[in-house]
C-alpha positions as CSV (number, residue, x, y, z in Angstrom):
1,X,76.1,67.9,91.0
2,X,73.6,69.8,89.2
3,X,71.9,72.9,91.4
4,X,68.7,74.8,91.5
5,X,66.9,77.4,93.2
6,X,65.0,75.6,95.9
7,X,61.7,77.9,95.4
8,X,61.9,76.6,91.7
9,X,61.9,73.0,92.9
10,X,59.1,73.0,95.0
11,X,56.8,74.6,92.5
12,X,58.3,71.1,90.5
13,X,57.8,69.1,92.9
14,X,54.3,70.3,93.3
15,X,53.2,70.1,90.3
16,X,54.8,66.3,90.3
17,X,52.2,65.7,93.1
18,X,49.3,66.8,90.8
19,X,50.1,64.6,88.1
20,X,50.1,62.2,90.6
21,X,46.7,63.0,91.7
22,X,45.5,63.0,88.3
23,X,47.3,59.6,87.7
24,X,45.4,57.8,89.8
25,X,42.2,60.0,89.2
26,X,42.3,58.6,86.1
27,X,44.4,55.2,86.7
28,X,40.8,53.1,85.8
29,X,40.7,55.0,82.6
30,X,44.4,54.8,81.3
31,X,44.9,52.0,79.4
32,X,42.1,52.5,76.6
33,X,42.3,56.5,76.8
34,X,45.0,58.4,77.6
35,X,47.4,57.1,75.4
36,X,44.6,57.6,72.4
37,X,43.4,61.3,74.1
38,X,47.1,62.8,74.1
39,X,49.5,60.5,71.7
40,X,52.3,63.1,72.0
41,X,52.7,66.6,73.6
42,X,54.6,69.9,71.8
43,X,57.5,70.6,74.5
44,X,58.7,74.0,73.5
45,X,62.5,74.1,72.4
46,X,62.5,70.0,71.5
47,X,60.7,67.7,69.3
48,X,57.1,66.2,70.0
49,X,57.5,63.4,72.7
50,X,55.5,60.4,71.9
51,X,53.5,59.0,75.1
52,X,52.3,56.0,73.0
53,X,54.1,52.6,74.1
54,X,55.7,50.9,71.3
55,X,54.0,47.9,70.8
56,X,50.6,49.3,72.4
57,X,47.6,49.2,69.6
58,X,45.5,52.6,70.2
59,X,42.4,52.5,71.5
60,X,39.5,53.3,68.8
61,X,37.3,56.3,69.4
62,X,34.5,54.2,69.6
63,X,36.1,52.1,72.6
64,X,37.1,55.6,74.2
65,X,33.2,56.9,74.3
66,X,32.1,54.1,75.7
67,X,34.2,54.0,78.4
68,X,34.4,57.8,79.1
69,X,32.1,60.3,77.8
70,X,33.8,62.9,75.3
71,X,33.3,66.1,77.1
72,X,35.4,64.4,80.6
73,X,37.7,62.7,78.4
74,X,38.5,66.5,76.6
75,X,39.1,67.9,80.1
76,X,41.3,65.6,81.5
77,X,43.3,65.7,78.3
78,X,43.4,69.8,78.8
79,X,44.5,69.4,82.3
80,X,47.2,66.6,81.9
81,X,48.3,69.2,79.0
82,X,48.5,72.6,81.5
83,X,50.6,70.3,83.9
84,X,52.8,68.7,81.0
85,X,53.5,72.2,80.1
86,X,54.0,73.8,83.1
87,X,56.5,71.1,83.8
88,X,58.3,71.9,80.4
89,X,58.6,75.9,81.6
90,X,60.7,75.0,84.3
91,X,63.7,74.6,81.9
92,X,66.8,72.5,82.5
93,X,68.1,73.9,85.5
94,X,65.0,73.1,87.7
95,X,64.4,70.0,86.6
96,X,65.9,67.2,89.1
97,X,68.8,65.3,87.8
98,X,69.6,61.7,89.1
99,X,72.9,63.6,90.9
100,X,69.7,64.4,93.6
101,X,68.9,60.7,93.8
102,X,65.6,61.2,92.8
103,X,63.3,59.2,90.2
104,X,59.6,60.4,89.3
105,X,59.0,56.9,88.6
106,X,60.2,55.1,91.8
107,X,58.4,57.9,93.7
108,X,54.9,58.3,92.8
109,X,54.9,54.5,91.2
110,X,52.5,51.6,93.1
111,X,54.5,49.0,93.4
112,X,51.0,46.5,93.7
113,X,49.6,48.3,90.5
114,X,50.3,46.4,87.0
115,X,49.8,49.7,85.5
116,X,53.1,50.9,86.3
117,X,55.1,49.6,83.1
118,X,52.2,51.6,81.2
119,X,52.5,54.6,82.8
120,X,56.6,54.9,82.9
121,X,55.9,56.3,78.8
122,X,53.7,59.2,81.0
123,X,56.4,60.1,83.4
124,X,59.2,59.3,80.7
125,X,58.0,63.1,79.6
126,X,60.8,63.9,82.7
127,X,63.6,61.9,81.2
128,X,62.8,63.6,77.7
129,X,62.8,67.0,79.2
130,X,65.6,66.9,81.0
131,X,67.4,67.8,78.0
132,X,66.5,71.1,78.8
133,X,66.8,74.4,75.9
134,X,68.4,73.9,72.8
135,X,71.9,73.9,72.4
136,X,72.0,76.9,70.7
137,X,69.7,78.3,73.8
138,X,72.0,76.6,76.7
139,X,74.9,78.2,74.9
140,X,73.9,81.9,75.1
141,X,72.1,81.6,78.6
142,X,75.6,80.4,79.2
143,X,77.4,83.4,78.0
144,X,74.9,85.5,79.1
145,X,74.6,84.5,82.7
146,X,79.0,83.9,82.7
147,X,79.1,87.5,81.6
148,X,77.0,89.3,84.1
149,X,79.1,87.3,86.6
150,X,82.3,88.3,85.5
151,X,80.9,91.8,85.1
152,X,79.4,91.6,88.5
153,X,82.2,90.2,90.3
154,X,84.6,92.8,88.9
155,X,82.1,95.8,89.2
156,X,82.0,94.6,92.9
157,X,85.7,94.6,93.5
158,X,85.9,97.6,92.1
159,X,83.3,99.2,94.1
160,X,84.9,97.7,97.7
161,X,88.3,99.2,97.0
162,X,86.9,102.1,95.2
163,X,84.5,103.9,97.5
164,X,86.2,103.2,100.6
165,X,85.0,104.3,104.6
166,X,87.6,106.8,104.2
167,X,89.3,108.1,101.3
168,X,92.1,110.6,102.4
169,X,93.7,107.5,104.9
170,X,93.5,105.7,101.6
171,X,95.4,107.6,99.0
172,X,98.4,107.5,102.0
173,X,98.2,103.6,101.6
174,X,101.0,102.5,99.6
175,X,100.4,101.0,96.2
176,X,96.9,102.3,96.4
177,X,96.6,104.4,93.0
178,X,98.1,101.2,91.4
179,X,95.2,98.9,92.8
180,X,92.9,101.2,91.8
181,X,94.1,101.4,88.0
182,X,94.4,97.5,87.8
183,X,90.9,97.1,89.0
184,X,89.6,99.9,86.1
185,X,91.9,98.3,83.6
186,X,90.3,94.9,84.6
187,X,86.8,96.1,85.0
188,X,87.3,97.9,81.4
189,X,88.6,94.4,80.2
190,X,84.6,93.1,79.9
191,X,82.7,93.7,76.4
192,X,79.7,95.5,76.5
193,X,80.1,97.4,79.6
194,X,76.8,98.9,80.3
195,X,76.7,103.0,79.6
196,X,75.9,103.9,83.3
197,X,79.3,101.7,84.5
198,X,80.9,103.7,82.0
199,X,80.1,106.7,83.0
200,X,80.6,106.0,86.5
201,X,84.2,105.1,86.0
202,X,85.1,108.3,84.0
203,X,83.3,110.4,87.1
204,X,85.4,108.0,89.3
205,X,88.6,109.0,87.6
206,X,88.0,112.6,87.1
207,X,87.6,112.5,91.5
208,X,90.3,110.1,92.0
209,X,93.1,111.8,89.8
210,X,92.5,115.5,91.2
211,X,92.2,114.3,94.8
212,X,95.1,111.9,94.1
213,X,97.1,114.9,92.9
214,X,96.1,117.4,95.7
215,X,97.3,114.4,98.1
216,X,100.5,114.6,96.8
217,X,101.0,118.2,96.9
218,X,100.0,118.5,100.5
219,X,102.3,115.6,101.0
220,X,105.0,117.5,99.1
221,X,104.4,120.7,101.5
222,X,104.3,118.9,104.8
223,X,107.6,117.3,104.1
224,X,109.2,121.0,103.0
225,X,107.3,122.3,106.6
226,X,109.0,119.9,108.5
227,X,112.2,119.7,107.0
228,X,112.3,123.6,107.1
229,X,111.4,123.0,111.0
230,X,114.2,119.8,111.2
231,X,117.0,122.8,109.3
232,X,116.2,125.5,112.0
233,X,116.4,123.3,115.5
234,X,119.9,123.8,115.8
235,X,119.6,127.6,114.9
236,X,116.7,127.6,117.6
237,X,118.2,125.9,120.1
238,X,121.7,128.3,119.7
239,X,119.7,131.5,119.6
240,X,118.2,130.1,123.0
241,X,121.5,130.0,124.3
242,X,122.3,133.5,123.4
243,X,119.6,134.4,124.7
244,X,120.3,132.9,128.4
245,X,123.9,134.5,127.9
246,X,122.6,137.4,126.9
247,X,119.9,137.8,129.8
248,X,123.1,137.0,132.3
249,X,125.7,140.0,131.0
250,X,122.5,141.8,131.7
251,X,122.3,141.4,135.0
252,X,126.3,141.5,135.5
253,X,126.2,145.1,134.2
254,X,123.8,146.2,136.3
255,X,125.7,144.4,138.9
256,X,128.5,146.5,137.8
257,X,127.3,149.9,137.3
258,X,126.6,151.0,141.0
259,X,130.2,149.2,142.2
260,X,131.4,151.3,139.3
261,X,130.2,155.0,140.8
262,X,131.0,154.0,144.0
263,X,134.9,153.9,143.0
264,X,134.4,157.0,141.0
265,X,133.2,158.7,144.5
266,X,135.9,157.2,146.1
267,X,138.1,158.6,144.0
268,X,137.3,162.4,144.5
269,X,137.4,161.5,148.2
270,X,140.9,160.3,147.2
271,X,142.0,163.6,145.5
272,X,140.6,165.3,148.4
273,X,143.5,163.7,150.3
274,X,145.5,162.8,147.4
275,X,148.9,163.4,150.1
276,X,147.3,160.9,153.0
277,X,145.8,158.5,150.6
278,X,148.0,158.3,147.1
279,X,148.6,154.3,148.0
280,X,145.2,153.6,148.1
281,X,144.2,155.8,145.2
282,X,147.2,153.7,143.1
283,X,145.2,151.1,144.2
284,X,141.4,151.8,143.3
285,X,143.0,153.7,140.0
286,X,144.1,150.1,139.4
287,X,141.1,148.4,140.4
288,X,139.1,150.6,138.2
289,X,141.0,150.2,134.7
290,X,141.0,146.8,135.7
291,X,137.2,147.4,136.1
292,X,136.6,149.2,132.8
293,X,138.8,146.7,131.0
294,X,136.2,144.1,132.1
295,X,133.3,146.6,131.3
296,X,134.6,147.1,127.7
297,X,135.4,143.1,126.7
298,X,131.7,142.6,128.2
299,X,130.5,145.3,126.3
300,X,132.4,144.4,123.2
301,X,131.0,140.7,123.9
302,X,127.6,141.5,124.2
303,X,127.4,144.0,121.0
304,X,129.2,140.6,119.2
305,X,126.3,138.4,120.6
306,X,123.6,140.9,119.6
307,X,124.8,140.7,116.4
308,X,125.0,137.4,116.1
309,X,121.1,137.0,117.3
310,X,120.4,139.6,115.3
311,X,121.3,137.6,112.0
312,X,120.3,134.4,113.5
313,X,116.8,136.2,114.4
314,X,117.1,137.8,110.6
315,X,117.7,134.9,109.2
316,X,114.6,132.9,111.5
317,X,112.1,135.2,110.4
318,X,112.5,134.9,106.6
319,X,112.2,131.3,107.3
320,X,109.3,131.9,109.2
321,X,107.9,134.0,106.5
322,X,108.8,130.7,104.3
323,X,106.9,128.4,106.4
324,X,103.6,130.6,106.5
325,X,103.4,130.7,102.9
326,X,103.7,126.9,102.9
327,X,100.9,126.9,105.7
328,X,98.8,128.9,103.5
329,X,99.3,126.8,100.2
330,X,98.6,123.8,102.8
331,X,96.0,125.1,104.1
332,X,94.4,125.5,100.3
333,X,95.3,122.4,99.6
334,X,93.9,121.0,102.4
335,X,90.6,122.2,101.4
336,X,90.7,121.2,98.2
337,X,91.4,117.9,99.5
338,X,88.2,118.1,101.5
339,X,86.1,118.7,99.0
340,X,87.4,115.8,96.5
341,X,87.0,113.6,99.5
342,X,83.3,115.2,99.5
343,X,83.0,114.3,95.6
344,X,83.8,110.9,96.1
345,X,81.5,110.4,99.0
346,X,78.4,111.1,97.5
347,X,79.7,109.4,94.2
348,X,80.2,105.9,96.9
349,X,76.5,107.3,97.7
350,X,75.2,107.4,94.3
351,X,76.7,104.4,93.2
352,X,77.8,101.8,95.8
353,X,74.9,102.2,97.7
């Protein structure tokens, strides 16, 4: 079914309703003048269509100014003409075809009037005209109109995928870069790309590459951040032990320090009456190199474990030192990234919008 722009068909229509006012205006008149006033009308883009009947003798001129005067009969023909070719500017696509289910001459036709037959070769103009341009015309409207679609439906694609709401989420979207390049390759796929599309693409592809690029890097560097972080939890969570161990021999020397003097003090009190008290100074001598034996494996046990944090804490801080260089370059990148994602927006401003 053949369509139209509805604005264009009721300026046809319209017009159709003038020529029908004029038909019966000048329906008294018709049969010895109009066919002798306008015997054909010069459609542009087709060949003259007769609107003498076959068969039908002309009228003379003497007939016609006896019946209408000259100057009338030169306006009517003028303004049959304006409507005739107003009609014909319509073009093919705006005229009616019978897929609408609608007939010029079964509309504005009087079924009681025996002028009808005569004036079908008036209204036949429609049937003539609805051949429409010339081939050669229809063809490159055709192209034309087939190639501003194409370019328009692909410039529109690229546009919506292109100039998103938010960039930076989309470069993390898988496949992404390869949608985009498909679309480009697609949209560069159309002949005679206009010079401002053109140049829109190669800003879009200047934007999208670097931004692209910085996205990967930062990706790159977060995944080195956390695996460095994922390497030292163990070491983190050990050195935390230590540390609890550590804080506990603490306390136990202290613990032991005063116990410790207070057998040295015994002691001399021992000597004092080495004779009376030799058993129990066996004793507390006993007690005491037990003591110090305890003293020096906790002693010994702690320097080991403050070596062992202090490599573990050695070894923590050059990875630290590692992970706030990464920081930094993330950091840059970061910003970088920001101001890409900047760039594109107010390229989606200047062009999408």
């Amino acid at each position: 079914m053949s369509m139209f722009d509805p604005g264009r068909r009721k300026q046809f229509l319209s017009i159709l309703k003038e020529i029908d006012a004029l038909r019966h205006a000048i329906n008294t008149t018709f049969k010895n003048t109009c066919l002798h006033i306008i015997p054909e009308l010069k459609i542009p883009g087709e060949t003259n269509v007769s609107l003498t009947k076959p068969g039908l003798k002309k009228s003379t001129e003497k007939e016609n100014s006896s019946i209408i005067p000259p100057d009338e009969a030169q306006d009517i023909s003028e303004d049959i003409k304006q409507k005739s070719i107003a009609v014909a500017s319509l073009g093919k696509s705006d005229i009616p075809n019978e897929d609408l289910d609608f007939d010029p001459k079964t509309t504005f036709s009087d079924p009681e009037s025996d002028e009808d037959a005569k004036e079908e070769c008036f209204f036949g103009i429609l049937k003539e005209w609805s051949s429409g341009p010339s081939i050669s015309r229809r063809a490159l409207e055709s192209d034309s109109g087939s190639h501003k679609t194409e370019l328009e439906a692909k410039l529109s694609s690229f546009r919506e995928l292109a100039y998103s709401d938010n960039f930076a989420v989309a470069l993390s979207q898988p496949n992404f870069k390869t949608k985009i390049e498909t679309t480009i390759e697609d949209l560069k796929s159309v002949n005679d790309m206009p010079a401002e599309i053109q140049s829109e693409l190669k800003e879009f592809v200047l934007v999208f590459n670097k931004a692209f690029d910085l996205h990967l890097k930062n990706f790159l560097v977060r995944e080195s951040i956390e695996k460095i972080e994922n390497d030292t939890a163990e070491d983190r969570e050990k050195l935390a032990v230590v540390r609890t161990q550590v804080t506990s021999l603490k306390q136990s020397i202290k613990q032991i320090g005063p116990s410790l003097e207070k057998f040295k003090k015994q002691e001399q009190d021992f000597l004092m009456t080495i004779e009376a008290l030799q058993r129990k100074l066996s004793t507390n001598q006993a007690m005491q190199k037990n003591i110090q034996d305890e003293k020096n494996t906790m002693n010994k046990k702690h320097a080991d474990l403050i070596d062992q944090a202090r490599a573990i804490s050695e070894s923590l801080q050059e990875q630290l030192e590692s992970k706030r260089k990464l920081e930094k370059d993330h950091s840059f990148l970061l910003t970088s990234l920001q101001q890409e994602v900047k760039h594109h927006q107010e390229l989606k401003e200047k062009y999408f919008h």
